[in-house]
Every structure is written in C-alpha cells, then in structure tokens.
N, C-alpha and C positions, 0 to 999 in steps of 0.2 A: 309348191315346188321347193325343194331344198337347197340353201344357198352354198355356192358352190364353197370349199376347206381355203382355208390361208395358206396352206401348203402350193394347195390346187394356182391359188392366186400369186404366189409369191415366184412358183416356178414359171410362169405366165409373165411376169414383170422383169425377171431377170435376164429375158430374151429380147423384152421390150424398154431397156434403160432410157432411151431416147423421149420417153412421154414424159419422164420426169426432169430429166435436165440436158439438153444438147453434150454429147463429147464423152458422156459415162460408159469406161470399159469395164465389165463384167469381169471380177475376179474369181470368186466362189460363191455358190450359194451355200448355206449353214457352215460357214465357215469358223473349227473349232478354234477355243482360245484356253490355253492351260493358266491356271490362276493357284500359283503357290501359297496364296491368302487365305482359300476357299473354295467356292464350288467354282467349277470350269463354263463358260459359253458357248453359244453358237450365234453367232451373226445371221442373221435372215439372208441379207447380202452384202457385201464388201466388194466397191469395186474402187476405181479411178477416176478422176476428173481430168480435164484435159488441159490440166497444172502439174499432174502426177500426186496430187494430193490425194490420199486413202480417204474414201468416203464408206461410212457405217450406214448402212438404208437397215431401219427396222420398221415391219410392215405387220398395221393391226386391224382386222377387220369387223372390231365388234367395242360396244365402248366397253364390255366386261372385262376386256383383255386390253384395251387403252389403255387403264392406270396402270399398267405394267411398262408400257414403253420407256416413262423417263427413266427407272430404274436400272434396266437394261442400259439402254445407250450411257449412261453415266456408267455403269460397270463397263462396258467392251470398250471403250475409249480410254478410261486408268492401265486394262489390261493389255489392249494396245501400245502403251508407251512402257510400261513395266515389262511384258516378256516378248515386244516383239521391237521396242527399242525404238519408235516411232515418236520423231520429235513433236510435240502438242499443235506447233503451226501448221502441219501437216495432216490433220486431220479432220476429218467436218463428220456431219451427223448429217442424214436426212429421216424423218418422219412420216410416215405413208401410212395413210388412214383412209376406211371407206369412209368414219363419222367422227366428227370434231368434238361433237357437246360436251364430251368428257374431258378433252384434250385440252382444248385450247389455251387455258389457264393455266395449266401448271404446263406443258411448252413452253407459253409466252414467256413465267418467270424462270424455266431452265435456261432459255433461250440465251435474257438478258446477261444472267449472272453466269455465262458458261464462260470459258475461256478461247473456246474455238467454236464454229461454224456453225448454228443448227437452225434446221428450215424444216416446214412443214408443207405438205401437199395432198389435198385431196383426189381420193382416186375414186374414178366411174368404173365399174366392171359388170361386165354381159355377164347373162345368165349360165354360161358355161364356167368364168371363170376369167374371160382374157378381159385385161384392163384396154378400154377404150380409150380412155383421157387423165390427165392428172393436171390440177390445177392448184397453185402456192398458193398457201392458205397468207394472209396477214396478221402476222401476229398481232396481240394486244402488245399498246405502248404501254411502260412504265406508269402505272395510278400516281398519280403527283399526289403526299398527302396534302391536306388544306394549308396552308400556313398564312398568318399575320406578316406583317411587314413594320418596319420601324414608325410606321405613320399613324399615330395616336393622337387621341382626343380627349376632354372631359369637359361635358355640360351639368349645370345646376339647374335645377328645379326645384318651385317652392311646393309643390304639390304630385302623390305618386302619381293622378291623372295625367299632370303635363308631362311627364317623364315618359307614360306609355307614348301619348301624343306625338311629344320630340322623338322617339325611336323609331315608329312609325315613319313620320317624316326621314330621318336620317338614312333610314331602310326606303324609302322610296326616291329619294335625291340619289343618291347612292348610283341605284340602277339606271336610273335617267342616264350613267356617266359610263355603263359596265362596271359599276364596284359594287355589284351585288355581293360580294363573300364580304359579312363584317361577323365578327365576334366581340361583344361587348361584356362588361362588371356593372352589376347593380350594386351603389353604397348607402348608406344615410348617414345621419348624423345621432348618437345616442345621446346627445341632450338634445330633447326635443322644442328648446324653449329657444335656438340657435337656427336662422335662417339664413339660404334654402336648406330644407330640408335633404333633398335627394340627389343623388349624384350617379350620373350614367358616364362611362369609361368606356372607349370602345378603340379597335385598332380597323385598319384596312386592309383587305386581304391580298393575296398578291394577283396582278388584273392581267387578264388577255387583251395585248395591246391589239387583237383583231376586232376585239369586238368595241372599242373605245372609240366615240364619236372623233372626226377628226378634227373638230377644234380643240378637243382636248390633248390629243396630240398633238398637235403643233405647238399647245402653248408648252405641253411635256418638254417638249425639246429647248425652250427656250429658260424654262423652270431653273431655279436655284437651287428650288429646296428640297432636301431628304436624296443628297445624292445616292445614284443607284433605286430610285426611289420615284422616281418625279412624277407618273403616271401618277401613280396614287396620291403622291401629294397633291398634286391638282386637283385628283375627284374630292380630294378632303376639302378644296376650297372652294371649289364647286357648292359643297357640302354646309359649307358655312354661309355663303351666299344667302342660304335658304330656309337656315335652322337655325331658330335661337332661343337660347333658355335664358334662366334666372341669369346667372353668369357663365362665363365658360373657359377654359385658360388648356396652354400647350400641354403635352404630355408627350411622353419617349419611355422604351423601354427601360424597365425597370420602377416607372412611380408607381404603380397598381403594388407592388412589395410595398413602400411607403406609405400608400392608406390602409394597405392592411394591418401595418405596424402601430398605425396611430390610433392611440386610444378614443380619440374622440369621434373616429370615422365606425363602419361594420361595413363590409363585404356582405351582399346579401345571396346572390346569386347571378348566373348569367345569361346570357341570350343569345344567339345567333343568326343568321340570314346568309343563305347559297350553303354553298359546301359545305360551311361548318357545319350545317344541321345532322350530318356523317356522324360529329364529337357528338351525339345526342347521348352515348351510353358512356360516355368516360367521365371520369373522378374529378371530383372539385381537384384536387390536384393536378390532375392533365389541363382543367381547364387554364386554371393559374397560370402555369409556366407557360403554355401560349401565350396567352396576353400578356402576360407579364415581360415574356421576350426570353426566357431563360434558356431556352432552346440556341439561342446566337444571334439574340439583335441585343440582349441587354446592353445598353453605355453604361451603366455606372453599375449594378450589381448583378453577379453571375451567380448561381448555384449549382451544381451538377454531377452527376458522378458517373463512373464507366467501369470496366472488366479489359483491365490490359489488354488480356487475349481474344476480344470480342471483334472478330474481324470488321465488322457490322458497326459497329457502335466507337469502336475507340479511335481510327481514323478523324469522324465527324466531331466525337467530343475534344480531340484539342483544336479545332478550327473554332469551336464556338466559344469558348471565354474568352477571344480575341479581340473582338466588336467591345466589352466592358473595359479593355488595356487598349483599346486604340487610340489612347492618347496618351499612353504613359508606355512608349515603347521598351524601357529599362525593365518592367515588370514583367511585359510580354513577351523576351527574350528570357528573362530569369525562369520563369514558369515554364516555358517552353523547354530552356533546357532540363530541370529538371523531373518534367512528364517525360522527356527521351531520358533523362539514365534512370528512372524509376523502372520503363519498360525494358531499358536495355539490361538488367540485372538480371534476369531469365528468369522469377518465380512471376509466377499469377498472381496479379495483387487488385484489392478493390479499392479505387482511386474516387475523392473528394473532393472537391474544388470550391470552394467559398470565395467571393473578389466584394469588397465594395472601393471602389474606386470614384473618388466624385471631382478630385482633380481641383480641388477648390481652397486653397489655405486660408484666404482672406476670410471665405464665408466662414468656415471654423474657428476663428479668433473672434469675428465680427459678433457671429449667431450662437459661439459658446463659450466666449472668456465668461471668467477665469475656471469654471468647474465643468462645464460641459462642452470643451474640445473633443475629448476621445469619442462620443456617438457620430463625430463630422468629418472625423479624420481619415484616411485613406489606410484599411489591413485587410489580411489575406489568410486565408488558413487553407491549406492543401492537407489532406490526410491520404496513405498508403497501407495498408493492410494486408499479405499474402493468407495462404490458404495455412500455413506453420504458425500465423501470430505473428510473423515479424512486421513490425509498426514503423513509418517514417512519418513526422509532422515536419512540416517549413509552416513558418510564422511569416507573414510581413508587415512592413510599415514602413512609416519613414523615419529616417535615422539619422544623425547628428554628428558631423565631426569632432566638437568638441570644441571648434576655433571660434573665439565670443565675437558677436557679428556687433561693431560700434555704432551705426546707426539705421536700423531696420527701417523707420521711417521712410530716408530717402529711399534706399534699393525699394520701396514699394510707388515710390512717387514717379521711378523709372520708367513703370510700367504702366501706372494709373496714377497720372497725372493730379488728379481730386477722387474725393469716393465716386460721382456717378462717373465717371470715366468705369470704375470695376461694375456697376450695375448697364450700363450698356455694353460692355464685352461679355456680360451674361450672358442679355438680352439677342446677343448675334453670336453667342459661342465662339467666342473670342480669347476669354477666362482661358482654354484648358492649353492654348499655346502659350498666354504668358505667366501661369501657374508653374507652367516645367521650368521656364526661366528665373523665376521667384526663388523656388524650390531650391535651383541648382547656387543663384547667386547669395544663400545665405548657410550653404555649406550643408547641405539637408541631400538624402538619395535613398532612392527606392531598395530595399534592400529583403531578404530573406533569410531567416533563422532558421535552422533543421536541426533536430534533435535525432540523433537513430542509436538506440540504448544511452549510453552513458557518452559519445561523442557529439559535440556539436561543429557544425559546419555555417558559415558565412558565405549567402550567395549573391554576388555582388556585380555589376558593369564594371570591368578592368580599365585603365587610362587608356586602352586601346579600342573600346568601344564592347568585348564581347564579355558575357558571363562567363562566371567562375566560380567555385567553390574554393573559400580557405580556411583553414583550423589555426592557424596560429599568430601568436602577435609579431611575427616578424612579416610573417606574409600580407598582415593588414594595412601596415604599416609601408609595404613592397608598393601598395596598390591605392596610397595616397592619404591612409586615414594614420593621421600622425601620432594618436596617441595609443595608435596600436589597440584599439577595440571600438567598438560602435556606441554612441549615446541615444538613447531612447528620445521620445519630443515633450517626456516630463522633462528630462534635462534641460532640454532648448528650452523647454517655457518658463522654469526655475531661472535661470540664467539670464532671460531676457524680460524679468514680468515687468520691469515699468516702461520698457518701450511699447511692449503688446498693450497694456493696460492703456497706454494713452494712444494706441492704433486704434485698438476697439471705440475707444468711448468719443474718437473721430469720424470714426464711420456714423457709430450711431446717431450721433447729432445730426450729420450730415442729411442722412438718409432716414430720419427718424423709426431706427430701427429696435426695439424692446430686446436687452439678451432674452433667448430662449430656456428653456428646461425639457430637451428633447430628449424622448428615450432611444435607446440604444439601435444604431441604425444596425450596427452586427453584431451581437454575442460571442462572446467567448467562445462559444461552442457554435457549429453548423444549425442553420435556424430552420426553427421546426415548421416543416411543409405544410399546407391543405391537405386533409386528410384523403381517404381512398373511397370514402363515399361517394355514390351516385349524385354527379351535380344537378341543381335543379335547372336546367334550361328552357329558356320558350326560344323557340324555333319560329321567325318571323319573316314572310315572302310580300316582295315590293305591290304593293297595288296596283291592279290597272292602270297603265299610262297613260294619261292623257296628252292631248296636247298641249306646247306648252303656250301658258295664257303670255300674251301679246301685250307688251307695252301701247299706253293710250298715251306715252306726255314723248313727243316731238323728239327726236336725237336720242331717245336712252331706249336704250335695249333691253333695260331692266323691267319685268313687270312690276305694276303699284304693292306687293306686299314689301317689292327687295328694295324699295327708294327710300328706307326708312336705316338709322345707324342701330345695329347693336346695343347691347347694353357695352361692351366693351369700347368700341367706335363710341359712343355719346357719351361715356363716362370720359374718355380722353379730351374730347372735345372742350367739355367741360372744362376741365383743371388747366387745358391753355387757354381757356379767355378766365378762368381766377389769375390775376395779378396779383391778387397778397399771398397766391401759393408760392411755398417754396420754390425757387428757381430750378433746382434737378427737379424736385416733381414734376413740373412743367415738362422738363429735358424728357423725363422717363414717358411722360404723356404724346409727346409729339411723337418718341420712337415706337409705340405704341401704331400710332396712325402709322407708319412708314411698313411696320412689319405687317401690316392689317388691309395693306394693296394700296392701286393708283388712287383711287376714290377716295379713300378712308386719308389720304397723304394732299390731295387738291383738298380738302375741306379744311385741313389744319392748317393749309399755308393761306388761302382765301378767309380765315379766322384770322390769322397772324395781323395781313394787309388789312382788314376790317379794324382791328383793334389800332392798328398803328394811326388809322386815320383819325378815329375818335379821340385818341389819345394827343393829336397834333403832331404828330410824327418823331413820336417819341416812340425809341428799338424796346419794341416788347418781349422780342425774340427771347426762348430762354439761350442760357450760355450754350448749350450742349443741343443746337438744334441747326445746323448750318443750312441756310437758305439753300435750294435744291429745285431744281427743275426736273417737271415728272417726266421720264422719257419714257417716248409710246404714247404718250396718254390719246386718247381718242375724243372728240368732243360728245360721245357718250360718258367718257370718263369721268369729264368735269360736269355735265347738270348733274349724274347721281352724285358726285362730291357736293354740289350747291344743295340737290335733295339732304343731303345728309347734316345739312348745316340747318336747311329750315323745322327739319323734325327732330331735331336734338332738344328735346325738351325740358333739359336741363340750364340751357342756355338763355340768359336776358332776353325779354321782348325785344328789344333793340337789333341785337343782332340776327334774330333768326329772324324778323322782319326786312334788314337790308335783306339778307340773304335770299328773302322770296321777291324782293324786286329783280334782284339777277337772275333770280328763276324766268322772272318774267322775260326780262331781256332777251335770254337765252332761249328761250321756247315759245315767247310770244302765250297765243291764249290758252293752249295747254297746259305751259308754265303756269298761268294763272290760276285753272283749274289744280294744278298739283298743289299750288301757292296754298290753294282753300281746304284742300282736303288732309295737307300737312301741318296747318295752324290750329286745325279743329274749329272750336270756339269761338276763335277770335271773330269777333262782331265789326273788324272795322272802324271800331270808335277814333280810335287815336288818328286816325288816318289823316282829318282835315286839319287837326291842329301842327302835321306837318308839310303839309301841301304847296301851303302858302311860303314858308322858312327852308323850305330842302327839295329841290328840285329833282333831286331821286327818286320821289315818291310819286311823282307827277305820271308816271306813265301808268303803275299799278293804280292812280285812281281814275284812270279813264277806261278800266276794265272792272271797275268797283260801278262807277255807275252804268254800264252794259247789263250788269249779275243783277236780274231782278229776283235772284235768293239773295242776295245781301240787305241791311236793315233801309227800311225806305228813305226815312229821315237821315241817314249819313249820308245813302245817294245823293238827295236833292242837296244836302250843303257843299257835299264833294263840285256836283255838276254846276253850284253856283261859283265855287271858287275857280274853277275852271274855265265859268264861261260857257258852258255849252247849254 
C-alpha cells in the first residue's frame, strides 16, 4: 500500500492543529516568504498560539527529508524577522515528524542553542493520510563533556606492579563512593638508582550527588575542603582511607606542568575510569591540560588561547585564567581589562595567555636566593595577533617603587612571626593572603607592560582600586609611583641583598632547607605543549563490589587492613616522639596528623600525653602544636587513633606497647587480639619483667596467659606473677 504524500498529510494537520498543541490558530498553509538574501520560502504551516506568538510547524515524513528540517526552520524564522518585521520573542518553531532516528540529535542541539522556542512532536497517521495523534518528543539534554575537578592526588610506588595494584585499587574505592570518572598521569623517575620508582597522578571527576552514598553526603556538607568541591573531596578521602603506596603527598591544579618540567621526573602516559574512557582518541595534549587543570581550575599556572570572535570559545576562555589569579585580584582585574580593550578594538585577533602565579615571595628568596629567584617568581605574558599582523604583548611581574624598604626582616616577622609560622600558612593555604600583604607593605605591585609597535603602556591598580593604562612619567607618578617609572625585582633584590641574604639563610637553618637550582618554571616565551599525538591510555572499570569486609575489633568501624597508619601517618608519628628532632619538625609533623583526619590527630596527641608521662611531666609539646580537642571524634575515632599508634612501626617498643594496653582497655579481648596481630612478632618476652613494676601491664597479662598461641613459658611466669 502506498504511503499516503506530506502534502496529503500536512493539509490533514493543518485542520487538525489541536493534536499538536491546545489554542493553535491556523494561518496559512505553505505560507510564502520573500528573501532579498536569496532563494524565497514556503512555510508548511504558520499559524498562532494562544499568546499570539507566530508559530512555524515544519512537517517531515520520511528521515530522507528530515535532515532538511533544521535548515528550513533556521531559514523561515531569520526571514520572519527580516522581511515581515517579527520581533525574535515572538516566534517559536514546532517540528512534526512521522520518524525521529534521524532528527533527534541535531533538533536537540538546534533546540538548545536557538534563541526562541523549538519543540518536536511525533505524529501517528492512518493509512489515508489524517493524523491520529502527536506526541512531544523529549529532547536530548546537553552531553556534559567529562571534566576533572580541582581534587588531585599523587601516590609513589616502589614497583610498576604496585602502581597497577594501587590504580586498580584507587578505581575500585572510588566507585564504592560514585567517583567512578577518574583520569590519571603515569611518571618515573629517570635515575633509576632513586627510590620509589613510579609515580601515579590522578584527579576526581566531577560526581553525581544522586548517585553518592549518603554518608558521604552528609559528611560533604560538613567538609572544608576543596570548596565548591566537597563531594569529591570526600570520595578522595574515602580514597585514601583504603590506598596506600610507597609515599603519597597533595596535589592541585597545575603540579602535573611541574613534573613535567622537571628533569628528574618523565611523564609516561595515562589512564582513565567512567567517562573519561570517551578521551580514548585525544592527544597527549588534550590529555595534559585536563589534568593538568588548564582548562580553569589551574591555581598557580594558566595556559591558553582563543579567537576573539569565537562566540563558543572566547566567552569561556576569559572565565578560565581566573581560578590561577584568584588570589591576586590586582592581576585579575589587569588581565581582564585588557582581554576587553583587545576585543573591543574590532579586528579579529588570536589571543595567548600565559600566567604562572604561585603567590609566594618567601619561598622565592628562601628556595632561590641569590641566582635562582626569577624561575619562583610570579610573570605573565599575554600575546594578541590580528589577521593584518598587528601584534600587542603585556609583560607582567612584580614591580618596585623605588622607595628602599629599612628593615625587611620585621615587615616579614609581621606576618610570620618565626619561619614555621610561613611553613604552616603553606601547609593551610594561608601564604597567599599574607603574600599580598607582604607584597603590598614593601612597596612591590602587580603590574603590566604592553608593547604595541614602538609605544609602551603601563597597566596598573589606580589609588582608587581600578585598572588603568598610562604612558607617561607624569601619569606614573599621578598614580603613586614617585619616581615616575616602575623598577623591576633585580632592582628590589640589588638594593636590598644583605637583608634578603640574611632572610634566606634564616629560613634555611630554620627549616633546614638546601638553596635549590630549579629550572625555569615559565620561559620567556609560551611553553611548549604535549604534542598532538595519540595518547596512550588504559581505560580501567571498578571490579565487582563486594561487600564491604566488616570490622572484628569492638567500636571501630574500620575493617583490619585500614587500622594500620600510612606511611605518611606513621612517618609523622614518628618525628613527634624523636625529641632531639628539630622542634618545627615536630610542629610540621603534628600538623601533618591534624590535616590527615580525627584518627591521624587522637594518635599525636595520646603520643604527646604518652611522652609527657615518661618524660615526668616535662612539655614535650612542640612550640607550634597548640593542645586541641578533637571535635566530633566518635569513640571509633579514638581505638583507630590507639590502632594507629600500636602499628606505627617506626615507633620504640615502649610506646606502641603502652598503646596496645589501651587497646586493651578500650576493646577488651578484641583489643587484644588487634593488640597481637599489630605487634607481629612480638613474643611477649618483656612482659613479665614489667608486671610486677607497672601496673599498666597488669591487665594485658591476664589476656597473655588466656592466648594459648602465646609462648608457654612467658605464660606460666606471667600467671605466677599474677597469682592465678
């Protein structure tokens, strides 16, 4: 049977408007449209809504003549407001199809990006021709592309096996949490004789809080960290709970640029899990500035470029070098205004953006007096280029009044009180608010130099707060810089070297810190990308979940692999019960524990109290550790804290001994059991020789002779000292 013409069907619908939308008045069918442009139209139907809004119904019965619709309705809707004078609010589109397969997709993206109105509706039609039914299609939502999040990672590994291992792992905890989307960097180390060996970098990708268990939620909300972020931060801690390498330390957009810079690291390749597996065909390059964050989560280095008139693209690019200046608003305001009079100049121009911004003065004097300041120091290069040749550069940096600052020392003492005062405003990202204060009170400001042919421009924060562009020394001079032009920070450092000199060589002692010999964190020139090569990725999906294994020791909620500290947790541990450490060492160790959760935080201060005792009650405390009560803490919080003290096995027998009596205490015979299987070894020996002198030990030995796995003969001396 021959299906009935679009004609056939179209004059059939235009009697029956009511099956498609309630209140639609019939105007014309093939209603013509003259187009002074080009070729002229015919509307299928054009009628009324019952707003008086002009509705375009174009109606396609076949997918052959589908991809013709978007075209259409984008043409008679321009000609609409061109020759029949129809303001754009006023207009809608509807779409009437017998078959969608074709349709759907490019609809759904006309749909999004139109300006006015457009819907789609499937239509039923009888064998004659008259439409039975029409029913609104659903468009497709907007594909979210995959994207990272500022929530970054890096584990060491002494071996490429453990590295698979930990990924694996990291990929299965992950999902446990909904953070199945990770994208990770595979690095090593090119002196092979330098251990661990391997380094895995990975970020979080951004999570659906539908699918997130809801204890991870609620702790989201209560979360500090990686604002705008928290979700993820959590699963990362979740993350960490569960995974552990050789070593492992923070990471934020933009350090993956840093190991690639450094000569002693290689970038080897990357890996993915969930959505990223989509990037399977993009460029070491694409892969980079994801993780890397260059897209707009970088904090400290931006790279990037746009096409002024790129409606698509140049919007977004000046939103994203903003997150790298969020903490140097003087910059982010210069930049900015300069990206608007570059584009307000009307030529098309291709636009470059370079930022390393690290916001840190101290560490640059500290980590590169006297020769290697400038790879630390905070510069900028922006480049402009039109389609004629004509070129604009701005330079920046920081820049120097000229007025010699008498004593640097104090104004640094202002702010950090001793050096580890500046190593724990790191350690809490503290540094970048009193950096600007530094910055500002030794006459120092963020500034930009623009060349365009033979004129240069000074782009500067005015005494009133806004940027400016000036040329000349009366104008410099207008706006606070008295000797009428800007000094560079060889000047400051020329002018001030024996104060710097004896800052630096303060710090260092302090914090026993080696000057470095780092290379160049920005080049002169824009730094050259990962190439366009096919990256190599493995593509890696969560394993079967099981359930999760159930804690056996009384009050902790933790199963037996997680009652064990880190190598970071037990290194810290460590260094606060060495008392001939350095006292900031100590400081830095304890804040360690604090940023490391409640657990990791009850185990350093239950060390503190430990030591204080044995020592006669002499303050062990280091200076920079202020006694602190854990709030929240759960009395799961505190046995995994005692767990974390008696398997620290860097720790004297003594102490992780008391500490397994509190085990005891606290969990009874469980404790005890956890007591045995987190000492290892230990045979019990010493036991009776304090039985009888320390009354602490008294109760772990009447679960010593119960253990007929313990050695027979300590039992029977135990049970005589005891009596039983």
């Amino acid at each position: 049977m021959t299906e009935p013409r679009e004609t056939v069907i179209r004059d059939h619908l235009a009697r029956r408007l009511d099956l498609v939308e309630r209140g639609l008045r019939l105007v014309a069918v093939e209603y013509p449209l003259p187009n002074a442009a080009g070729t002229r139209g015919r509307i299928d139907i054009l009628a009324r809504d019952i707003h008086d809004s002009w509705v375009v119904i174009e109606l396609k019965r076949s997918d052959k003549t589908a991809r013709d619709a978007i075209h259409e309705i984008a043409k008679y809707n321009e000609l609409l407001r061109r020759e029949k004078g129809l303001r754009p609010d006023r207009i809608r589109s509807i779409i009437v199809a017998t078959t969608w397969s074709e349709l759907l997709v490019p609809v759904s993206n006309f749909a999004r990006d139109s300006s006015h109105d457009v819907r789609g509706y499937q239509l039923t039609v009888g064998p004659d021709g008259v439409p039975t039914g029409a029913e609104r299609v659903e468009l497709l939502a907007a594909a979210t592309a995959p994207r990272t999040t500022p929530v970054h990672f890096i584990f060491h590994f002494f071996t490429e096996a453990d590295r698979e291992t930990g990924w694996q792992q990291i990929v299965d905890r992950a999902a446990e949490v909904g953070a199945g989307d990770l994208l990770a960097a595979d690095f090593r180390r090119r002196d092979a004789a330098v251990s661990p060996q391997y380094g895995l970098y990975f970020a979080v990708g951004r999570m659906d809080p539908d699918s997130a268990p809801e204890a991870l939620k609620v702790a989201a909300t209560e979360s500090e960290g990686a604002p705008g972020y928290q979700l993820e931060y959590e699963a990362l801690r979740h993350i960490l709970k569960h995974v552990f390498g050789a070593s492992s330390a923070s990471a934020s957009p933009g350090t993956l640029r840093q190991i690639q810079e450094d000569r002693s690291w290689e970038v080897e390749g990357y890996r993915s899990s969930g959505v990223f597996g989509k990037l399977a065909a993009s460029s070491q390059r694409d892969f980079f500035r994801e993780l890397n964050g260059d897209d707009g989560f970088a904090e400290v280095h931006y790279f990037g470029t746009a096409r002024t008139s790129d409606r698509g693209r140049w919007p977004v690019f000046l939103t994203e070098y903003e997150s790298s200046l969020a903490s140097n608003e003087a910059w982010r305001n210069l930049v900015r205004s300069w990206l608007q009079d570059v584009h307000a100049s009307g030529e098309e121009a291709d636009v470059a953006l370079d930022v390393f911004n690290p916001c840190d003065l101290i560490s640059a004097i500290v980590h590169g007096w006297p020769d290697h300041t400038w790879p630390l120091m905070p510069k900028l290069a922006a480049f402009a280029v039109t389609e004629a040749g004509h070129e604009r550069r701005a330079m920046g940096a920081l820049y120097w009044d000229g007025r010699p600052v008498p004593d640097i020392a104090r104004l640094v003492r202002l702010l950090y009180p001793e050096p580890t005062s500046w190593q724990t405003a790191r350690a809490f990202g503290d540094h970048l608010r009193r950096d600007l204060q530094l910055v500002e009170s030794l006459g120092l400001q963020y500034v930009l130099v623009e060349h365009i042919g033979d004129e240069v421009r000074i782009w500067l924060v005015g005494e009133d707060g806004s940027p400016r562009a000036v040329s000349t020394v009366g104008q410099l001079r207008a706006e606070g810089w008295p000797k009428g032009t800007v000094f560079g920070m060889d000047n400051f450092f020329a002018a001030h070297r024996g104060q710097l000199r004896a800052l630096a060589t303060e710090y260092r002692d302090a914090l026993g810190i080696s000057p470095s010999l780092p290379e160049p964190s920005l080049p002169d020139t824009a730094l050259t990308e990962p190439d366009d090569r096919p990256a190599r990725v493995r593509h890696t999906e969560p394993r079967p979940v099981s359930p999760p294994a159930e804690s056996d020791l009384k009050d902790c909620s933790e199963p037996a692999p997680m009652r064990v500290p880190d190598a970071v947790v037990g290194e810290a541990l460590v260094t606060i019960a060495d008392l001939s450490k350095d006292d900031s060492e100590r400081s830095v160790a304890w804040h360690v524990c604090v940023i490391r959760g409640k657990a990791a935080l009850i185990a350093a201060e239950e060390l503190l109290d430990t030591l204080k005792t044995l020592n006669t009650g002499t303050d062990v405390r280091p200076g920079r550790a202020p006694k602190v009560e854990v709030a929240d803490a759960t009395r799961s919080d505190y046995v995994l804290g005692t767990c974390y003290l008696v398997g620290a096995e860097g720790l004297r027998d003594e102490l992780r001994r008391r500490a397994a009596v509190s085990l005891v205490m606290l969990c009874q015979e469980s404790g005890y059991r956890e007591a045995r299987r987190l000492l290892k070894e230990d045979t019990w020996a010493w036991l009776p020789r304090v039985v009888g002198r320390d009354s602490w030990a008294n109760l772990l030995a009447t679960y010593v002779v119960d253990d007929c796995s313990a050695p027979g003969e300590v039992r029977d001396t135990l049970a005589a000292l005891l009596d039983l």
